[in-house]
SELOVEX-696992 format. One line per 8 residues: number of its first residue (from 1); for each residue x, y, z of N, C-alpha, C, O. Coordinates in nm, 2 decimals. Atoms other than C-alpha are relative to their C-alpha. Layout:
% SELOVEX-696992
NUM> X:Y:Z:X:Y:Z:X:Y:Z:X:Y:Z; ...
***
This chain:
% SELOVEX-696992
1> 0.13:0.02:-0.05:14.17:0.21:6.37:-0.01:-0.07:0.13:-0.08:-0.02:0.21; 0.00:0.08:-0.10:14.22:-0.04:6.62:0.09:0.10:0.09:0.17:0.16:0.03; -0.10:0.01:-0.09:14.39:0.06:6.96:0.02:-0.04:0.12:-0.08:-0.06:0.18; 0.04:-0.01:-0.14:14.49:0.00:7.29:0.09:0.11:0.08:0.18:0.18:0.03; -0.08:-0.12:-0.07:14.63:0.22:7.52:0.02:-0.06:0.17:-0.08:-0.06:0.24; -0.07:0.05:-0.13:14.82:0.09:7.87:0.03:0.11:0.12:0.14:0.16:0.12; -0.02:-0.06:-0.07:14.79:0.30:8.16:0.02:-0.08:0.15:-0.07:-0.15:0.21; -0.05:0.04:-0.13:14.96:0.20:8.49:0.07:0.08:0.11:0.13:0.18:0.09
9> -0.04:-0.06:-0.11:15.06:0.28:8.86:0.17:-0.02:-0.03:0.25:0.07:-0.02; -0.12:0.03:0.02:15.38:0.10:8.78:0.11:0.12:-0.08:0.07:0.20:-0.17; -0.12:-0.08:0.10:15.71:0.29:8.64:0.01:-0.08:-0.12:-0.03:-0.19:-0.13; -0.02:0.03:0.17:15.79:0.25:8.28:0.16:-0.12:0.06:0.24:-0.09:0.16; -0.08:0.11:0.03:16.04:-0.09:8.23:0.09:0.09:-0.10:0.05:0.19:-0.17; -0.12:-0.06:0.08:16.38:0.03:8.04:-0.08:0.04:-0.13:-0.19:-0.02:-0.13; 0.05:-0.03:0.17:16.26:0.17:7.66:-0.01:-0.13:-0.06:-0.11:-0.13:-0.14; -0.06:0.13:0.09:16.38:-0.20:7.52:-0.20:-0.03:0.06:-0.30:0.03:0.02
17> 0.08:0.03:-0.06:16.11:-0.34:7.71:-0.14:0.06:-0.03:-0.21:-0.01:-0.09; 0.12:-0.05:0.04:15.82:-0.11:7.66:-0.01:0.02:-0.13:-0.13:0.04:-0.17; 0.03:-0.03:0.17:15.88:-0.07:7.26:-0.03:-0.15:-0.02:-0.10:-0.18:-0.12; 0.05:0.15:0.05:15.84:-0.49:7.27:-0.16:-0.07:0.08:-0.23:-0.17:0.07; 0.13:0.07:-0.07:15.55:-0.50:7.50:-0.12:0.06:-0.08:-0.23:0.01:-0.08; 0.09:-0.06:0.08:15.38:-0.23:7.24:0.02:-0.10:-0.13:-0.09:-0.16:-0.16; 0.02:0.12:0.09:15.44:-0.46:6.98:-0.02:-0.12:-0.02:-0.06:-0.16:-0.13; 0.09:0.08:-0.07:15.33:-0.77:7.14:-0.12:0.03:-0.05:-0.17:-0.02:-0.15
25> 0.10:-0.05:0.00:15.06:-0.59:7.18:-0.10:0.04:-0.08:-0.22:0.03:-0.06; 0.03:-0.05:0.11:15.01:-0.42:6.83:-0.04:-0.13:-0.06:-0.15:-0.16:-0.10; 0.06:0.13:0.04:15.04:-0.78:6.71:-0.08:-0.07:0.01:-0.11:-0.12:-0.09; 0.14:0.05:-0.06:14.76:-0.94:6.92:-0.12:0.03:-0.03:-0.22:-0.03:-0.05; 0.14:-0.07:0.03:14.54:-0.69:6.88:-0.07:0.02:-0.15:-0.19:0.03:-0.17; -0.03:0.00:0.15:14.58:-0.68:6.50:-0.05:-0.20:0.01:-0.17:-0.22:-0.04; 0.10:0.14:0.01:14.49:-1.11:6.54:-0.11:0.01:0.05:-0.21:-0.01:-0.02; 0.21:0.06:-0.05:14.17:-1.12:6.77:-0.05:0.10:-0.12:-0.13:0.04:-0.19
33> 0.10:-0.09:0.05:14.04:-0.82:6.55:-0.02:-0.06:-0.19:-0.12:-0.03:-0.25; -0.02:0.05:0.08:14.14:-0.99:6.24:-0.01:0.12:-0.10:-0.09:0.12:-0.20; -0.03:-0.05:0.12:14.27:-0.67:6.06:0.13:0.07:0.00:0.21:0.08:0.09; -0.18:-0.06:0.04:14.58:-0.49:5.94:0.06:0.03:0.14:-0.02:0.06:0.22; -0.05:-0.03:-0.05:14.82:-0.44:6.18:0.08:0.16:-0.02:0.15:0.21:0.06; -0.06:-0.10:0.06:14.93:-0.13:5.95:-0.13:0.12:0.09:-0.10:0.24:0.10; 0.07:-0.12:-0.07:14.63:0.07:6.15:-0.02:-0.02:0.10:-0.10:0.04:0.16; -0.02:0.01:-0.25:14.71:-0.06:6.54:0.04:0.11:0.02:0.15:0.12:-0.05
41> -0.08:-0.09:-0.14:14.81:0.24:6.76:-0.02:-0.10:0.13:-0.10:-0.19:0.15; -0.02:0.04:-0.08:14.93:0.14:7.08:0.08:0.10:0.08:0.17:0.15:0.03; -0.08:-0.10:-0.07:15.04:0.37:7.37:-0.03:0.00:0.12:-0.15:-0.01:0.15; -0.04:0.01:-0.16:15.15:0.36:7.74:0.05:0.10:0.11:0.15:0.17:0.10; -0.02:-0.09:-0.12:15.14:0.56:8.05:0.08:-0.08:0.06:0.06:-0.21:0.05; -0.02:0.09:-0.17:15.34:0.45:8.36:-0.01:0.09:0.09:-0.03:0.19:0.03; 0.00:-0.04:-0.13:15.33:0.59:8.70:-0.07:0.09:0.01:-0.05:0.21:0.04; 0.20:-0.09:0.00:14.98:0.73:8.69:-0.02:-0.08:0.15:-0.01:-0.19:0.20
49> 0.05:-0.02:-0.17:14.86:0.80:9.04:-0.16:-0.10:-0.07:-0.24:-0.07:-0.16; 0.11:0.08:-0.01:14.60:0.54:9.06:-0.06:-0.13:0.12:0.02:-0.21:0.16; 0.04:0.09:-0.07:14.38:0.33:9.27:-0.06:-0.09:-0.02:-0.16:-0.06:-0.09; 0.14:0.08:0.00:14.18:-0.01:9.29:0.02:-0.07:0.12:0.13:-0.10:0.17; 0.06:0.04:-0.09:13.99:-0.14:9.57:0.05:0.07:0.15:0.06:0.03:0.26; -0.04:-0.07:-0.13:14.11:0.12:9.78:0.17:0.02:0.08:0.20:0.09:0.18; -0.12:-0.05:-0.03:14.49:0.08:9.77:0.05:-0.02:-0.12:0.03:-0.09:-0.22; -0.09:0.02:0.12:14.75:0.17:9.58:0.11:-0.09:-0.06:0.17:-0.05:-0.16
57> 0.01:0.13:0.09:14.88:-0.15:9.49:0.00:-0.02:-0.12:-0.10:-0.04:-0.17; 0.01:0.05:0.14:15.00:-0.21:9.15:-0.14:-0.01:-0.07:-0.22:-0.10:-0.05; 0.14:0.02:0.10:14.71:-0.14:8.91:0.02:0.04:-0.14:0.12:0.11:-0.16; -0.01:-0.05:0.10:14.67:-0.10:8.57:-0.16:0.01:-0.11:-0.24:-0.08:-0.10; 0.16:0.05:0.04:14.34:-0.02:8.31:0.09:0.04:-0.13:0.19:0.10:-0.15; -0.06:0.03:0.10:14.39:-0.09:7.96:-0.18:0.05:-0.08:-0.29:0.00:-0.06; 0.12:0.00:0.07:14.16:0.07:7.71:0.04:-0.09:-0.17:0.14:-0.11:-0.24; -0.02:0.06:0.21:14.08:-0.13:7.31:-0.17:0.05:-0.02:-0.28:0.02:0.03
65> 0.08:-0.05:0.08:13.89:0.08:7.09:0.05:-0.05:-0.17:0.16:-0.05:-0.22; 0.04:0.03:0.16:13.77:-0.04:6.71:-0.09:0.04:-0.05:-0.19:0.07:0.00; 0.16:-0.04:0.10:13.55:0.06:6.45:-0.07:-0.16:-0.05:-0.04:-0.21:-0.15; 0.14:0.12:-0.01:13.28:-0.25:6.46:-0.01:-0.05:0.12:0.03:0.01:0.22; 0.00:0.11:-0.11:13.21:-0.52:6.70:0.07:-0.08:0.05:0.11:-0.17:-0.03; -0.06:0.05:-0.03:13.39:-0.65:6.90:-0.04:-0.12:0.12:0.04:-0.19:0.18; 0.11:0.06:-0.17:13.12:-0.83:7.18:0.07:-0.15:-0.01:0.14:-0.20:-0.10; 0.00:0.13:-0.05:13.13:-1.16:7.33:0.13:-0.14:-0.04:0.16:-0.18:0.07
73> -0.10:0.08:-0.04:13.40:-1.44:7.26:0.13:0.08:-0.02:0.23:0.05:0.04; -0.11:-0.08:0.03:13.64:-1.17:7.13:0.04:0.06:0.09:0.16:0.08:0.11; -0.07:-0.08:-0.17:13.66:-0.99:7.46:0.05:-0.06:0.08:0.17:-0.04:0.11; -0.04:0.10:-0.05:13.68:-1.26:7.63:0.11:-0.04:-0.01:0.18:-0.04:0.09; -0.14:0.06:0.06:13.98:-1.39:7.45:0.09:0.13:0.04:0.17:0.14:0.13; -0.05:-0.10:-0.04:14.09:-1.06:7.45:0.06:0.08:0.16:0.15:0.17:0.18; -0.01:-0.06:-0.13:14.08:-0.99:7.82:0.06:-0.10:0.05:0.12:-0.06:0.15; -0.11:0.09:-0.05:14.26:-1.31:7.91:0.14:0.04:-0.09:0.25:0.04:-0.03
81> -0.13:0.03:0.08:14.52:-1.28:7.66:0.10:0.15:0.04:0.22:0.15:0.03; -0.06:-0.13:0.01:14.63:-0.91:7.72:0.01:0.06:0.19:0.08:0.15:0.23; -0.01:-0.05:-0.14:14.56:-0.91:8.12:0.12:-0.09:0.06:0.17:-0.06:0.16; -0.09:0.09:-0.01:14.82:-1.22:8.10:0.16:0.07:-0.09:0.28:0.05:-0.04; -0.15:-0.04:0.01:15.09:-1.02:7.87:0.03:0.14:0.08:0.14:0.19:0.10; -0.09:-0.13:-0.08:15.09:-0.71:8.08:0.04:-0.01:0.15:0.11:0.06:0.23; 0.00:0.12:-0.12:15.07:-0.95:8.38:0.20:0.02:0.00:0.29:0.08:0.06; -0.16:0.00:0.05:15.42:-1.04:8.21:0.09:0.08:-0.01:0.21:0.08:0.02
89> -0.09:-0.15:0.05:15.53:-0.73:8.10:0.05:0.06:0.13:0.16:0.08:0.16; -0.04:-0.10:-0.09:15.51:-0.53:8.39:-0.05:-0.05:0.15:-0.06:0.05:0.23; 0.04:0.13:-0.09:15.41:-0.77:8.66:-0.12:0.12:0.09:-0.10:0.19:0.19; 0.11:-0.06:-0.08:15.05:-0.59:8.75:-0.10:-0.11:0.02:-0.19:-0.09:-0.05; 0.10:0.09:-0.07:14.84:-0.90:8.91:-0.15:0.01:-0.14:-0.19:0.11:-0.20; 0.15:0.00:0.14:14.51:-0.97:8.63:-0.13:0.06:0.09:-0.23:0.13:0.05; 0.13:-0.02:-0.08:14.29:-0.95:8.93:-0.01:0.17:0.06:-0.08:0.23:0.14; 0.00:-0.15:-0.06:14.42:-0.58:8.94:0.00:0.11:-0.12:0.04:0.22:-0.12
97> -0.01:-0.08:0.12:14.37:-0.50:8.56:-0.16:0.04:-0.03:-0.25:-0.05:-0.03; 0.12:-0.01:0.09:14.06:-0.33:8.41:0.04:0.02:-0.16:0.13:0.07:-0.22; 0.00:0.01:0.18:13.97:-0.37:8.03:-0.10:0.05:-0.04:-0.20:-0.02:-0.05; 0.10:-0.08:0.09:13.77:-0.10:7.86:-0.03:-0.04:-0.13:0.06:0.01:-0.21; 0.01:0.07:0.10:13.63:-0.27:7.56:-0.10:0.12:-0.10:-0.22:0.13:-0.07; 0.09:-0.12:0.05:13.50:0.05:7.30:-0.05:-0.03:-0.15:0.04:-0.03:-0.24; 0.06:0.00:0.13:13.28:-0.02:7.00:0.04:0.16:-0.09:0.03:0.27:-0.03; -0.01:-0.18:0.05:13.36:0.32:6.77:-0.05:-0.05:-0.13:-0.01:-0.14:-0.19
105> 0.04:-0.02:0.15:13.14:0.39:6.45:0.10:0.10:-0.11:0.14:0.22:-0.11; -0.07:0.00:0.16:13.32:0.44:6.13:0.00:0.16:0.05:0.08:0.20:0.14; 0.05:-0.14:-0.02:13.17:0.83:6.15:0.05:0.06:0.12:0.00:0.17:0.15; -0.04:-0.05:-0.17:13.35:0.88:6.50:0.16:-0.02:0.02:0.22:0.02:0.12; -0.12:0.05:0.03:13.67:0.76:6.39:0.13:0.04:-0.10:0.18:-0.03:-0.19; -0.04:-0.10:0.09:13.89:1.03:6.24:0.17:-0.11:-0.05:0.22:-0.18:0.04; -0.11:0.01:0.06:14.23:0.93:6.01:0.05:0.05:-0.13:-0.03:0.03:-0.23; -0.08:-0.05:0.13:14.44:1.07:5.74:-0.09:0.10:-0.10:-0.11:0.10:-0.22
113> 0.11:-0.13:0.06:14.19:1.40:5.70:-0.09:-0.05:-0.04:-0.15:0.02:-0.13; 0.14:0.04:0.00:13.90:1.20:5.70:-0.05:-0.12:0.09:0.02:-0.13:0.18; 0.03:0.07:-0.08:13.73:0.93:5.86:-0.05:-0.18:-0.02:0.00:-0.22:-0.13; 0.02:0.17:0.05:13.62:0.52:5.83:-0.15:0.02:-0.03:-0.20:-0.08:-0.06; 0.16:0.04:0.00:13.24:0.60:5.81:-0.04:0.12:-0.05:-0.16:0.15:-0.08
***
């Protein structure tokens, strides 16, 4: 139910590397949301032709999609804590990350031939 998904200008870091930065990841995201980690997806582009502010310059945009609410201190936390491990991971600058933050209703949210709502 939960995901996020890592898209960057950057090249992909060795396999080692990107299977610990998805799991990081899997794990964090599974705490701020406070549920199973058994239903995180997590998945990464690298070297997607992309721009911000007009050059191309290391960028990266990071979508997290859930089924409920996610608003206000949880993004927050969220958007520090995950603009700081991909910061780490793949050294893309925070001030050069976007964070798509997606509410999804149960009813919109398909899994294992049926859906959460």
């Amino acid at each position: 139910m939960p995901l996020i998904k890592v898209q960057t200008s950057v090249p992909a870091p060795d396999k080692t590397q990107v299977e610990a930065m998805l799991k990081d990841l899997s794990a964090s995201l599974s705490d701020h949301l406070g549920k199973s980690e058994s239903y995180v997806m997590t998945a990464f582009d690298a070297d997607v032709p992309m721009t911000f502010g007009g050059t191309t310059d290391p960028v990266c945009y990071i979508e997290i999609k859930s089924v409920g609410t996610m608003g206000g201190s949880k993004t927050k936390a969220m958007s520090q804590d995950f603009c700081a491990k991909v910061e780490s991971a793949l050294g893309v600058p925070q001030n050069r990350t976007y964070i798509e933050f997606a509410d999804a209703a149960g009813a919109m949210w398909g899994w294992n031939g049926s859906t959460f709502g």
